[in-house]
C-alpha positions, 0 to 999 in steps of 0.5 A, spaced: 093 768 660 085 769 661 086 766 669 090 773 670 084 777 666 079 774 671 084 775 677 084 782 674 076 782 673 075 780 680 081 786 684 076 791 679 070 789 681 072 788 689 075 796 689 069 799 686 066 795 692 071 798 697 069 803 702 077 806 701 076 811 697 083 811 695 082 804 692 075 806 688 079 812 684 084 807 682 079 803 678 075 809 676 075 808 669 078 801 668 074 797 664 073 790 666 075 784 660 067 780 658 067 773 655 065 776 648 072 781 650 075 775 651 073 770 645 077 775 640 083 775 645 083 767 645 081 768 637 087 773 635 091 769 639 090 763 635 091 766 629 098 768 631 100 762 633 097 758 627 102 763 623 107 761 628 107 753 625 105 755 618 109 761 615 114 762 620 117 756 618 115 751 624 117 756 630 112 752 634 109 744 634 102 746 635 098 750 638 095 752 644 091 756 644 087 751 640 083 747 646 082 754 651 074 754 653 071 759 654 064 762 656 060 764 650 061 771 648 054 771 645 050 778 647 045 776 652 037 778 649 034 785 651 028 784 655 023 789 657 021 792 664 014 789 664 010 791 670 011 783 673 019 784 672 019 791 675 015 789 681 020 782 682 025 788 682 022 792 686 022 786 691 028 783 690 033 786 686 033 781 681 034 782 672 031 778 669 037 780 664 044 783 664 040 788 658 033 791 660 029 796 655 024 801 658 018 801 656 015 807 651 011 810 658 017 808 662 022 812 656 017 818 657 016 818 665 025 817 665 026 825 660 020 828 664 024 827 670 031 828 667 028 835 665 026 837 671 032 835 676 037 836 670 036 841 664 044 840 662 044 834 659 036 834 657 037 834 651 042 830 649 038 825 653 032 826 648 036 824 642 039 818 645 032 816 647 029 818 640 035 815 636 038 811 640 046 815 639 050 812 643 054 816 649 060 816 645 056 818 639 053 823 643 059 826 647 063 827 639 057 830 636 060 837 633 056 843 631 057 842 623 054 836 624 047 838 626 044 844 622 037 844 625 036 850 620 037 846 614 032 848 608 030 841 607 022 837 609 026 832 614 033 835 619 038 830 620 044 830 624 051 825 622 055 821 625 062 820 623 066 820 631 065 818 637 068 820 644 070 815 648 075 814 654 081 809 655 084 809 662 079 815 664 083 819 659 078 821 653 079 820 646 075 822 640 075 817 633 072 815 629 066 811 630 067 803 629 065 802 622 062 804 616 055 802 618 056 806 624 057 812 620 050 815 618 045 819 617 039 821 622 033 824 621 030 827 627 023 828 628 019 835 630 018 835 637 027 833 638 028 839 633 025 843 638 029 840 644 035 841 640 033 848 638 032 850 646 038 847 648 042 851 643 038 858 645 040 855 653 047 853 650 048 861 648 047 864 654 052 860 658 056 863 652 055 870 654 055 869 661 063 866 660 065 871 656 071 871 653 073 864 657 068 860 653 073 854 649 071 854 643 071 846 642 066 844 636 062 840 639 054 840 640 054 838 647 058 841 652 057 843 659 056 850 661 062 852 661 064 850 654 069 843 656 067 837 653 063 832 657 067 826 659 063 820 657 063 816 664 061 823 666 055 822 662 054 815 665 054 816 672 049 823 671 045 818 667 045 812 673 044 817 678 038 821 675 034 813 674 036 811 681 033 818 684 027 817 678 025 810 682 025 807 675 028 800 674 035 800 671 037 799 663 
């Protein structure tokens, strides 16, 4: 099984690399399965099994998936991009790790540019460096769930969904757990960011007229639609490349 996951990973990743353009969309979206992915495959595995041999009586002997190895799922540490490790980058390439931080300079000189070459999705950039909301949170963020006119000393947001992509097809749910649904407090200068959005937001409203959908959501784009999470991703990728900054 994890034999045909890693002949899987590896047609995912040749496609993506190809020149066929035919054979890039067929993977687009398509998630590869990574060693954490895979240790809770091989984990519900051998709890099925193990019911096999305990309370169905006996179906099974033993169970297989007992001595299966596996690469460590443990999440690789986050380094930060020191000017050391920007220039070996710049050199060669080479992350000192798979999860790469930004400094607070390099955060700032990031939403600089992003507010120059991208003002669509500014803001939603300037709450996710702010306070750090995932794509997916960001993308499922609905309009009852930011009041920046509240009556109260701090202005919060709620997170209670996520819009997500399986297949490239979206889909909204609810965030992952109990901790995940929570309350955001928002500092003075994100509150003026989201307000100028939301005043941005309305004009695009006006000129639509009457094809404006009414979706519910914060972010949208300037049509009203909803923006597809792998859209999120991809302008973000595009705009830190174009921005000469290592990559997070």
């Amino acid at each position: 099984m994890f034999t045909l996951i890693d002949t899987r990973n590896n047609e995912i990743t040749a496609a993506r690399a190809s020149t066929d353009q035919v054979a890039r969309d067929s993977v687009k979206g398509v998630r590869t399965v990574g060693p954490a992915s895979q240790q809770r495959i091989l984990a519900t595995l051998r709890a099925a099994l193990n019911d096999a041999i305990r309370k169905h009586r006996r179906l099974i002997d033993h169970n297989p998936a007992e001595h299966v190895d596996l690469p460590s799922g443990a999440s690789p540490k986050p380094r930060l991009w020191t000017d050391t490790a920007v220039n070996r980058w710049r050199k060669s390439g080479a992350r000192p790790s798979a999860v790469m931080v930004w400094t607070p300079a390099q955060a700032g000189a990031f939403l600089d540019y992003a507010e120059t070459h991208d003002i669509v999705l500014y803001a939603l950039l300037v709450l996710a460096t702010h306070r750090g909301l995932r794509r997916g949170e960001l993308c499922g963020l609905r309009d009852y769930d930011v009041d920046l006119d509240a009556a109260a000393i701090t202005i919060t947001i709620t997170i209670t969904e996520q819009r997500t992509s399986v297949g490239y097809k979206p889909i909204t749910k609810p965030v992952k757990s109990r901790a995940g649904e929570r309350v955001v407090p928002l500092a003075e200068d994100t509150v003026t960011v989201l307000r100028a959005y939301l005043a941005r937001r309305n004009g695009w409203k006006l000129v639509s007229g009457s094809d404006w959908p009414d979706t519910g959501m914060f972010f949208v784009r300037p049509d009203g639609k909803p923006w597809h999470p792998e859209t999120i991703t991809q302008r973000f990728d595009n705009l830190v490349a174009a921005s000469c900054l290592p990559p997070v």
